[in-house]
N, C-alpha and C positions, 0 to 999 in steps of 0.2 A: 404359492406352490401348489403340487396336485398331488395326491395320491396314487404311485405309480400301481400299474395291474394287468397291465398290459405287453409290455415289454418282459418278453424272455418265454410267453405261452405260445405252446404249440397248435396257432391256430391258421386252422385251413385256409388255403389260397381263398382269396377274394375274385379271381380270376377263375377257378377253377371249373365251374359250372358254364361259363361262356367257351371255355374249351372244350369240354369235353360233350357239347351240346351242339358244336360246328359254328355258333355264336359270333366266335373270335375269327376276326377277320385279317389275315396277315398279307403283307406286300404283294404277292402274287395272286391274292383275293380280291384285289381294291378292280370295280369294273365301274367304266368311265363309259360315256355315252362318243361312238364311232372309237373307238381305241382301237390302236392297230396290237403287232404284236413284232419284238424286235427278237432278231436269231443271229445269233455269233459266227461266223467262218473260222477256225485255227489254222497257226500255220501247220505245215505236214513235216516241216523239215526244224531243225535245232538252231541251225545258224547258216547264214548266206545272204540273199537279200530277193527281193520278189521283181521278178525279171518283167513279168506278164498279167495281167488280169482281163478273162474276159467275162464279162456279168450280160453279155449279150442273153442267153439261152434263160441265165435268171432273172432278167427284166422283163422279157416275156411271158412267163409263168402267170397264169392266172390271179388277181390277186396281188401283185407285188406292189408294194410304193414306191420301195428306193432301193437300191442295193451303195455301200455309203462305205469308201476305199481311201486310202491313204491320197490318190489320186482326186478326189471331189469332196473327204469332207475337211470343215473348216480346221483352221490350225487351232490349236489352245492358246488360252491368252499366258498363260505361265505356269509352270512347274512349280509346285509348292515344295520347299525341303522337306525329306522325310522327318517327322517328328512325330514322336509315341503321341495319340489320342487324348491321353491323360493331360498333355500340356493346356489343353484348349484351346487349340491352334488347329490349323489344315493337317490330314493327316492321310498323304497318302499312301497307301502301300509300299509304293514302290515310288522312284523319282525315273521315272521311265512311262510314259502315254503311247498305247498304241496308234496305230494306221495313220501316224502322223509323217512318214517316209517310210522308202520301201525296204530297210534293214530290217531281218529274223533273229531274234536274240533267243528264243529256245520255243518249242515246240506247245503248242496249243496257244502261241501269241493270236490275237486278234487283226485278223488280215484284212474282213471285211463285216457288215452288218448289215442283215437284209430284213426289208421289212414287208410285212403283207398285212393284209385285212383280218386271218385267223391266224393262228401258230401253226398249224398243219400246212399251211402252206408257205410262209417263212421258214420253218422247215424243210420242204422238199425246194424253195427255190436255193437256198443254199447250199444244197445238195450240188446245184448247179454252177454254181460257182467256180471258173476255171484257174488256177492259178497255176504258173510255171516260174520254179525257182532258180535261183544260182548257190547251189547247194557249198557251203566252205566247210571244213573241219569241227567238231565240235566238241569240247570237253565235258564231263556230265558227272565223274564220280571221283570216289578219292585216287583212284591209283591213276587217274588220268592225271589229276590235278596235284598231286602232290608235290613234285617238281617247281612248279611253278609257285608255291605259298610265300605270303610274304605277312611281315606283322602289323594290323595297324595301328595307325593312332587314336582310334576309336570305333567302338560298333555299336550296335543298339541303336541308328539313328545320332549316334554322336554321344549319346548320353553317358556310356561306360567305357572307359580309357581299355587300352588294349593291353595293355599288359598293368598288374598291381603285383606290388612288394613290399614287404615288413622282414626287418631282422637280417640274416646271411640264410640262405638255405643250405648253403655248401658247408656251412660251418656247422648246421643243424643234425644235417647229416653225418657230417663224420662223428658227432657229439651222441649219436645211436648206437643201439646195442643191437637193432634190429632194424630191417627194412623190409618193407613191400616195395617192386615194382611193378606195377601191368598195365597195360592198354585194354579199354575199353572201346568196342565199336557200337554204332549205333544205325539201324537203316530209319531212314526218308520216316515222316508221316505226316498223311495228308487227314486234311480238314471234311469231317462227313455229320454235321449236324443233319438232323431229321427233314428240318425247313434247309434247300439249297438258296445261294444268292437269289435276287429278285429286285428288281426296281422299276416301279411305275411313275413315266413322270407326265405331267400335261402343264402346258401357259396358257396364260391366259394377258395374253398382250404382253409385256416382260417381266412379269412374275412367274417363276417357276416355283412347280407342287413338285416336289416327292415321296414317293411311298418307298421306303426303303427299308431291307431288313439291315439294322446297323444295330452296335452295341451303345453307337450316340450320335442322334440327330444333330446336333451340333458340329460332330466330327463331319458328318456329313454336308451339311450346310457349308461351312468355312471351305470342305476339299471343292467342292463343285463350283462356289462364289466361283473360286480361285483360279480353278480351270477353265471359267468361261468366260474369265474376266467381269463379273456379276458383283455389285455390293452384298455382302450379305443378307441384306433386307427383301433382296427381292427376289430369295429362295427358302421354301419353305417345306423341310422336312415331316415327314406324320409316321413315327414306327410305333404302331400300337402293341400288336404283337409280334412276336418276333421267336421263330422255333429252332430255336438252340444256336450257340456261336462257336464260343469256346475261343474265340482269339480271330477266327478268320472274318467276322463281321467289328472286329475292331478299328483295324486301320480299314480306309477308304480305297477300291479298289477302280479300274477304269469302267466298269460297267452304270455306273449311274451316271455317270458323264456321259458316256453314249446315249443312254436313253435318253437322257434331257437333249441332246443333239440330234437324234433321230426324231424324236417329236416336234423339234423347230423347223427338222426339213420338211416333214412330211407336213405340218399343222392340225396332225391330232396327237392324242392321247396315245404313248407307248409303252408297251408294259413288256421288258426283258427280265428274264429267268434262266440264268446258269443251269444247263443240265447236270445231272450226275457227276457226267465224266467231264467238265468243263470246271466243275471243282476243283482237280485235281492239278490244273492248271491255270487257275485263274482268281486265285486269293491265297495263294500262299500256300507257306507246308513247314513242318520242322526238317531241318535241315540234316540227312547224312552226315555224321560225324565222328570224329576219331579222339580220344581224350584219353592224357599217358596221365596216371597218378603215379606218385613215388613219395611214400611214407618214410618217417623216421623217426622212433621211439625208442623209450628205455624200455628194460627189462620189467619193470612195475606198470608200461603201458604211456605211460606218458609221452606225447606227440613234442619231437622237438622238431622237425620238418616238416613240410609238406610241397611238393610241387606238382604243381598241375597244367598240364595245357592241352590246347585243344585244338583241331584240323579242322576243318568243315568249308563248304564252298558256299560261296554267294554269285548275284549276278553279275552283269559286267558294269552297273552304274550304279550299286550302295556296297558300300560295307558293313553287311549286316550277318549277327550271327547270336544265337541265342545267347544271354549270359550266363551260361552252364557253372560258371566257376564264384559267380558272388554268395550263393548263402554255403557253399562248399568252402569256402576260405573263411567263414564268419563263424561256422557253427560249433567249431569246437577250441578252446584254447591253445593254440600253436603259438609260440613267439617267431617263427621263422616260417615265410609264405611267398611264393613266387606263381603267381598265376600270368599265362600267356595265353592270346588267341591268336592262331595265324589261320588266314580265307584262300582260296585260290578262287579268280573269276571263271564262273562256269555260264553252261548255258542253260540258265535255268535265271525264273523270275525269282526276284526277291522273297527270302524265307520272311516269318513272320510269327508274330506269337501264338503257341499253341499251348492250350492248358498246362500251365508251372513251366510259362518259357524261361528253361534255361535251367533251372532248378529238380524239373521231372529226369533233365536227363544228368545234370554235373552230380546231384545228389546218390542217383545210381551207381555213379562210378566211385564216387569217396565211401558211401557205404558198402558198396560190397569189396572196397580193401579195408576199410574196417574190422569188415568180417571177417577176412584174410587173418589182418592182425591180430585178433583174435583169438583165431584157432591156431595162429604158429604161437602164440603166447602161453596158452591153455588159458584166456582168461574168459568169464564168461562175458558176450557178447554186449548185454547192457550194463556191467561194470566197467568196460574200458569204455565205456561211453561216457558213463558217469566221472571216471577220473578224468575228464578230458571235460569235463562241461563248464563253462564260465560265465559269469554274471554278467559279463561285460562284453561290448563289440569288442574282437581282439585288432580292429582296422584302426581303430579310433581310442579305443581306452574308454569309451563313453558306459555307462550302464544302460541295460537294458528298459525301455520305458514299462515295461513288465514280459515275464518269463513265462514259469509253470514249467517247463520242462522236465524240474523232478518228478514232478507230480504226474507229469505224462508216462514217462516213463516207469513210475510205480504201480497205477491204478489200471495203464496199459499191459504189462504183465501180470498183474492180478485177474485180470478177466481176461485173460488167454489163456493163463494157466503154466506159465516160462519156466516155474520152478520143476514143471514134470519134465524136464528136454535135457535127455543123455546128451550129451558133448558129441559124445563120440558121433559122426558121420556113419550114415547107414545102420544105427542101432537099434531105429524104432521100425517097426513092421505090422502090418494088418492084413494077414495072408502073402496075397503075393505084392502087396502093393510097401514100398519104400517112404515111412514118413519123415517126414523134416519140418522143422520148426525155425522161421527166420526172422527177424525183427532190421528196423531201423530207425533214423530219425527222419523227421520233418522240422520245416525249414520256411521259410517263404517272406518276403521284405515288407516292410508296412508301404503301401506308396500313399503320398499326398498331392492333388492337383496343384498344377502352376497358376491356376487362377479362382476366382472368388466361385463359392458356388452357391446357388438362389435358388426360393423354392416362395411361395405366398401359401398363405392359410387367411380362407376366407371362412366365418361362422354368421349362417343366418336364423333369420328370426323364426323358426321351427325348430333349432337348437341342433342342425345338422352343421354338418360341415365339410369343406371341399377343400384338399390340402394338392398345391400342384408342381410340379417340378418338370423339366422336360428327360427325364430320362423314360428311356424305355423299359422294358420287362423283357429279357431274353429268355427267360425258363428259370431265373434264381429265386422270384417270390417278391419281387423290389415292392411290389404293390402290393403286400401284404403286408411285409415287414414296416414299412414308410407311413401306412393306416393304423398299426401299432404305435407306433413312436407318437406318431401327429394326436394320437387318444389319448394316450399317458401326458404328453405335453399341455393339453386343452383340459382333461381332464374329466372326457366325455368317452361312453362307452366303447368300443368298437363299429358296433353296428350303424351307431348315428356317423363315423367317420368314412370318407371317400379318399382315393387318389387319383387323380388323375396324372398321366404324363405321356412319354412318347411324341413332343410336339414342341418344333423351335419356335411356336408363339411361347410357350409357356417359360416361365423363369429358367435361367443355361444350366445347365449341369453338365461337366464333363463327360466324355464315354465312363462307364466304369467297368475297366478292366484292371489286372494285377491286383483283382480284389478290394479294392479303392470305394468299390461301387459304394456297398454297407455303412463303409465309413461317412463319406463324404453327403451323400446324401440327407445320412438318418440327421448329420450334420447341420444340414441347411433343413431339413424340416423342421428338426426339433427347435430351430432358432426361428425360424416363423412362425411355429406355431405359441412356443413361450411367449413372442413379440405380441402378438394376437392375444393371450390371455392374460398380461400384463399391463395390458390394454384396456381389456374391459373390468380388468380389478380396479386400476386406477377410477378409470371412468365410473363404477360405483362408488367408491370410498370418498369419490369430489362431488358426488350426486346427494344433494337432502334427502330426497326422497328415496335414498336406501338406506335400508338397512346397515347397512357398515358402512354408511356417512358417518366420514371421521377416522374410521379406522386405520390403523397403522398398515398397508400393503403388505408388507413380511407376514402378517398376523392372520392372512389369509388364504384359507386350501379351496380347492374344487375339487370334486368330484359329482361324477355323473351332469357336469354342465351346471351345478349350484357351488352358485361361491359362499363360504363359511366362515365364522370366526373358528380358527384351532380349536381356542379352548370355551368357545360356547356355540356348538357346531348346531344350534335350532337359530340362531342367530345369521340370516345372510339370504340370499336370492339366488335364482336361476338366471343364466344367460339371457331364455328367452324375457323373462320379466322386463329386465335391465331394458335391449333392444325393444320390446314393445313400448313400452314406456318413453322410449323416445325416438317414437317413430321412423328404426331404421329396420330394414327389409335384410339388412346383410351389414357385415365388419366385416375389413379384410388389414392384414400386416404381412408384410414382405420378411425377408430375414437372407443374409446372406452370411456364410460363412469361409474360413481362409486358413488354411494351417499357420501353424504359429513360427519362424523362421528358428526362433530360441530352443525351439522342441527338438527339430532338425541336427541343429550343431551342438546339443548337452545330453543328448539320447540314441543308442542305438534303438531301431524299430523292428520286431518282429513277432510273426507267429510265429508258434513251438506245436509240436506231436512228437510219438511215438508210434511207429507200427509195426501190425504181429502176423503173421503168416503163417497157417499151417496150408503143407504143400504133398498130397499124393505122387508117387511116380511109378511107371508101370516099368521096370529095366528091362522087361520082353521087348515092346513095344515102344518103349518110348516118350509115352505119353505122360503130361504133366497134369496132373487136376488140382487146383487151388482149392481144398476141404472150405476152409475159417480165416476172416480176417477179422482182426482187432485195430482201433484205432481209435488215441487216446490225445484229444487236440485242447490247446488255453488258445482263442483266438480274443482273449478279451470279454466286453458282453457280448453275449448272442442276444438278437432280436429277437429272434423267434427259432423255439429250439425243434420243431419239425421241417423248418426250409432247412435250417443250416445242417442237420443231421442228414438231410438229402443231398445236399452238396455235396458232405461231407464224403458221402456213402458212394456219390455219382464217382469221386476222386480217385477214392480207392478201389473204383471195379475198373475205371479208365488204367490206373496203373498196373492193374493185373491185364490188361490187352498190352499195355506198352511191353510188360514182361515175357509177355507167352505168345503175344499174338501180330499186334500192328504192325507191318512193315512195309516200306514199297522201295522199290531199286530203279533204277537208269539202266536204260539196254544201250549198251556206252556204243553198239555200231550204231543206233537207232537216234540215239536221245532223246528217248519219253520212256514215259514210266512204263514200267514193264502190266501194274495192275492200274484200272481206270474205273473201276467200279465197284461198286459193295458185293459182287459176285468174286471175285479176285482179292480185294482189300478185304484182310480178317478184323473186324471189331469181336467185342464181346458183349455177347446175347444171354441170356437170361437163362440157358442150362449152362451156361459158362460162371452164372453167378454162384459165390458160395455164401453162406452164412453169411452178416457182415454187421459188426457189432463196433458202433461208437460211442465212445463218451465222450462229454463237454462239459474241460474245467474252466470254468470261469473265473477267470483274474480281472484284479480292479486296476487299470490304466486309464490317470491320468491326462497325460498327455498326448497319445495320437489324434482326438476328438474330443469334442463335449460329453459323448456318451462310452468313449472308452471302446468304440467298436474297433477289430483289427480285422476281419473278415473271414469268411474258410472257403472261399468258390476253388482257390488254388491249391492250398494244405495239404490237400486229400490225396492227390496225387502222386507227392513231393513223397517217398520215401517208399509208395506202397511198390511198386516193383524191384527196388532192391531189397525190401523184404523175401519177398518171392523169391528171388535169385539166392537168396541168400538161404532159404528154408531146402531148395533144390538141391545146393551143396552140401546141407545137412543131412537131407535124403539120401542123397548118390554117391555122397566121397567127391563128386565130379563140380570143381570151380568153370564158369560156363562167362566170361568175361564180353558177352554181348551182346544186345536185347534187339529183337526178340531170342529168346532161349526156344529154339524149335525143336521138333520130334530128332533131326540129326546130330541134333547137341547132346543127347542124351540116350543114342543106340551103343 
């Protein structure tokens, strides 16, 4: 055993100084010797089909290689099904490859790709680019598509059924003393991490390299075999660093296939970079949607209905849509529950996951008729939450594999301060400004990969060690936290510990997204690296010439790289010892790890919070200022309580943009987005930040992994804008049922 000491301290990125010193070299940094540079054409139109192409004008542009059309470049060897990253499987965005026929299915499709010697002029040659459409009809928004919805039999890539039910809901309701109904609307949001798409690829006879910003080089591997009919082996992924995701560098999009395809026409090195506005259009988005809650409780609060469903559009080849209604249907005890999704095909690319897909926006809508009920109730806002809280999945009957929610709920209004907050709507004031105070819950699902995940811990004879997995580092700390784990497991300092990853040579690791990442990994290091020091216990205690020849293995701790008897701790040796002694240079043990299928079907899985909002309004103007948030999370153990508390913190400023700020729309004559850039697209910047205060309770679970990790990349999110929303109509008197909540909502 070790002496843990490392696990759960807030210690600084190990990365942090390569970044902030320009060190850190990410996908559209990788420069290859003659590398060209590959530029995107979109379509101009939504739907029709591309009648014309002339690339005359841009094949004589100075500079050009190729310009590479539905008409000259090669067909794909196969469409991969769409399947969440998480499975271990190919995972493409979308089950749709562009410039493979001349059909437009929505606007900024990929028409053609032009290549040159610098980007400035890959640029200006597809500027050149003629294309003449046969423009058809095109549907783009809900009032367009509403008519046409229909239910399916599954979304999510197939994973979550289309409609779920428990109990009678009709009976539930009429079994109420009270009801909410209302519709919640929701606009568009698109994907704007710091680092935009990017993928550099070069061969080297039929071996292909990629550099790619992904959230898993595996994902990316398996999508590209697939599309170019390639064995796996003879593609090779490198995401070292990687600047920010959020969801849209999860699934696999068509732009690294093109590069790996423009560099086999041309035979160099090419390196494509999604612009700005090609973002917007070209990895996804959450999805414009429509979601009717209708509550039904008794007079004391208690939930004896609930139904929910939802509208939203997808493309014309998946039926995908977030799953907005799974921890909305889970999180509070109802015996009667009818959740439905119904899509209409639009023209528009496949939606995709975007921070707490499905749960940022379903959570919204059930919390603030919560809220509702609530205040038609007179009860206070985390009391009828409390009456309504239950230990158990209410899907399954199962027990939770561990909770905290009380505890969130408690220590999250103790450091807000919830007990000072009049009921009454508009009663608090600070001159001319209207306050309000709102709270809700959090929510978020435990996920487990579908397949084994691997990581090696090798310790050499200097008593270092080099711990490797192939995941990458998107911005969450993976390579901090995973040099934590691998230290406590070996039972060597920090500093003597390395990680390396980002690299499909290195042992698979699934993408980690759905928060997965923490778990799963800490997972398979911790199991390599224990394999590793288990190793060299053994290998002492059978050794004469040590010290603990003989000794019982259980009897023995390590720390700082000396293994010890427990209870005669001057008694025992140093790794390096051991290894010099018998002349090896290095150890290494693999370790792979697997969710348990028993954990699955005897256990519900979740993280639990609470969040708190206090909200400014100006009733002159309009204007909404978020003062203070609170947020009070059990994700299990925390690895390290400075990433997670950044996560944490990232979640809940994201949710104060989803509530006040992010949006984008379809110009339904047009069909494109009405904003295409960070000039037009509102996030939330850093006078937009308020105060932002988390705690982290740690609960002990069993069961989701070895080390009990449940994660928080997504938690943070998940409740913090219908807080917001909910503190607004504390302020205002005025219930505002659609996010963003803008200055019109509240003149």
């Amino acid at each position: 055993m070790t002496t843990a000491f490392a696990i759960g301290q807030p210690t600084d990125r190990v990365d942090g100084r390569h970044k902030v010193t320009g060190d850190a070299h990410y996908s559209a940094d990788i420069h290859l010797d003659a590398m060209a540079y590959a530029v995107l054409a979109g379509a101009r139109v939504p739907s029709g089909r591309v009648t014309a192409i002339d690339t005359t004008e841009a094949m004589d542009a100075r500079g050009v290689l190729a310009v590479l059309t539905h008409e000259n470049l090669p067909r794909i060897a196969t469409q991969p099904p769409l399947i969440p990253s998480l499975a271990g499987m190919p995972a493409p965005g979308q089950t749709f490859f562009p410039l493979q026929n001349e059909v437009v299915h929505y606007t900024g499709q990929p028409v053609a790709v032009v290549v040159a010697d610098t980007l400035e002029r890959a640029q200006h040659a597809a500027a050149l680019v003629r294309v003449t459409y046969e423009e058809t009809p095109s549907v783009t928004t809900l009032d367009q598509g509403r008519d046409r919805a229909y239910e399916p039999e599954a979304i999510f890539a197939g994973f979550v059924p289309g409609r779920n039910e428990r109990g009678d809901v009709e009976a539930g309701l009429a079994q109420a003393d009270v009801r909410i109904d209302a519709t919640y609307t929701y606009a568009a949001n698109n994907h704007n991490p710091i680092e935009p798409s990017a993928t550099t690829a070069t061969w080297d006879g039929d071996q292909l390299t990629l550099y790619d910003a992904t959230q898993g080089v595996a994902a990316t591997q398996l999508t590209v075999a697939a599309l170019l009919g390639l064995t796996p082996s003879k593609v090779r992924v490198v995401s070292h660093f990687v600047g920010g995701s959020f969801g849209c560098k999860a699934m696999i999009w068509a732009h690294p296939a093109l590069a790996a395809l423009a560099s086999r026409h041309t035979g160099r090195p090419v390196r494509l970079t999604l612009t700005r506005e090609q973002m917007f259009t070209s990895v996804g988005h959450r999805e414009e949607q429509e979601q009717r809650i209708t509550l039904g409780a008794t007079r004391e609060g208690r939930l004896t209905a609930l139904r929910h469903h939802k509208l939203s559009p997808t493309s014309h080849f998946d039926d995908w849509a977030e799953p907005s209604l799974g921890v909305a249907g889970q999180i509070y005890a109802c015996p009667n529950y009818e959740g439905v999704y119904r899509l209409f095909r639009a023209n528009t690319m496949t939606p995709t996951f975007m921070r707490a897909p499905g749960e940022a926006s379903g959570m919204f809508a059930l919390e603030c008729a919560m809220d509702e009920l609530a205040h038609q109730l007179g009860i206070d806002p985390v009391e009828l939450r409390l009456r309504n809280y239950t230990d158990t999945d209410p899907n399954t009957g199962n027990p939770w594999s561990s909770c905290g929610l009380r505890e969130c709920y408690q220590r999250g209004a103790e450091r807000f301060g919830w007990q000072r907050r009049n009921p009454e709507p508009g009663s608090h004031r600070d001159g001319d400004w209207l306050i309000g105070y709102g709270m809700a819950t959090a929510g978020y699902p435990v996920y487990g990969p579908n397949n084994p995940q691997r990581a090696r811990a090798r310790l050499y004879a200097d008593g270092s060690a080099v711990i490797q997995a192939a995941t990458p580092d998107f911005g969450t700390g993976v390579a901090t936290a995973m040099t934590q784990v691998a230290a406590d497991a070996l039972g060597l300092p920090v500093e003597r510990c390395r990680f390396e990853g980002g690299d499909t040579t290195l042992p698979t690791i699934a993408a980690a997204v759905g928060s997965a990442g923490a778990g799963m990994i800490s997972a398979a290091v911790h199991t390599a690296a224990t394999n590793l020091r288990d190793e060299l216990v053994a290998q002492a205690v059978g050794d004469a010439e040590s010290p603990l020849h003989g000794a019982d293995p259980g009897t023995v701790v390590v720390r700082d790289g000396r293994m010890t008897l427990r209870d005669l701790p001057e008694t025992g040796e140093s790794y390096q010892d051991l290894l010099h002694r018998h002349f090896l240079p290095d150890v290494e043990a693999a370790g792979a790890w697997s969710p348990s299928p028993r954990s699955a079907g005897e256990y519900g899985m979740m993280t639990f919070g609470a969040q708190f909002a206090e909200v400014a309004v100006d009733p002159w103007l309009g204007l909404a200022r978020v003062r203070r948030m609170v947020g009070a999370f059990a994700p299990g153990r925390v690895l390290n309580a400075k990433t997670a508390r950044s996560q944490l913190m990232g979640g809940m400023l994201w949710g104060l943009g989803q509530a006040l700020l992010e949006a984008n729309y379809m110009d339904p004559r047009r069909g494109r987005w009405v904003a295409s850039s960070l000039g037009d697209y509102l996030v939330a910047v850093n006078a937009d930040a308020p105060e932002v205060d988390v705690e982290l309770i740690e609960v002990e679970d069993k069961v989701v992994n070895p080390l009990g990790v449940k994660g928080v990349g997504e938690v943070g999110q998940v409740g913090a804008a219908a807080a917001v929303a909910n503190a607004v109509h504390h302020a205002t008197g005025r219930r505002v049922r659609k996010a963003p909540i803008t200055i019109e909502d509240l003149l």
